[in-house]
C-alpha positions in Angstrom: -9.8 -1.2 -5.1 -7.0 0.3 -2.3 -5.0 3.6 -4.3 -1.9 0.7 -3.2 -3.2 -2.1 -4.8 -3.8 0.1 -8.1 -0.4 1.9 -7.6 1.3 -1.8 -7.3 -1.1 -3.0 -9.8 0.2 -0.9 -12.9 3.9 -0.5 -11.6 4.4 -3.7 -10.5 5.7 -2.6 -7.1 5.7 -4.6 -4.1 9.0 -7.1 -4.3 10.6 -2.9 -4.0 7.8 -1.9 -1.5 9.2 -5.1 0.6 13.0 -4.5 0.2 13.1 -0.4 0.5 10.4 -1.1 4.0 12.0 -4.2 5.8 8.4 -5.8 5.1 8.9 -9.1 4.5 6.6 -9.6 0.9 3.2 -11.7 1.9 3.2 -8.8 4.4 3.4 -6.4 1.9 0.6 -8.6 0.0 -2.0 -8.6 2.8 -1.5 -4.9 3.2 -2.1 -3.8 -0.4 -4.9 -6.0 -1.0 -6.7 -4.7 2.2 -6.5 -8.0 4.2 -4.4 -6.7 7.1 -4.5 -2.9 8.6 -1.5 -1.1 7.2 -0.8 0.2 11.0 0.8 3.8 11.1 4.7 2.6 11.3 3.9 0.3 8.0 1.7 2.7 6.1 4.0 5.6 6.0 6.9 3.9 5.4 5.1 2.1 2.2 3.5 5.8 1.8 7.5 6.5 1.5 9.0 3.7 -0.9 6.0 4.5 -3.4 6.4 8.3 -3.5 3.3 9.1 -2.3 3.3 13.1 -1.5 -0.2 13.3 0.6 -1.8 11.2 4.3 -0.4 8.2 4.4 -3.6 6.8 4.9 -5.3 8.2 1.7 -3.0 6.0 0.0 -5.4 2.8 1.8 -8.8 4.2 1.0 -10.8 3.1 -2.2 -9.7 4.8 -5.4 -13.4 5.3 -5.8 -13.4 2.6 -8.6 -15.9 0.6 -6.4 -13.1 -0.8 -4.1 -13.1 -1.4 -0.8 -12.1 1.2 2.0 -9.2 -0.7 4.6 
């Protein structure tokens, strides 16, 4: 599992993800369940609206759980 798709997972996130980004939601939906490449404009700005403090594109790797890496 993507650190995003556990992040959204437990907080329920991506409707917010969507509105604070300007991504329109199935976007949002690919992106966190590692179907479509997050893309450097995209994955900071959802890096952003979830608070994440480190690489953007940490946030998109497995969360080591067995998941896998985007």
């Amino acid at each position: 599992m993507l650190r995003i798709e556990k992040i959204c997972e437990e907080r329920g996130v991506q409707a917010m993800i969507a509105k604070k980004t300007g991504i329109n939601k199935p976007a949002v939906s690919r992106i966190v369940r590692g179907l479509e490449p997050p893309y450097p404009k995209r994955g900071r700005a959802i890096a952003e609206a979830v608070g994440w403090d480190g690489d953007w594109r940490e946030l998109f790797e497995s969360d080591g759980d067995g998941g896998e890496v985007a």
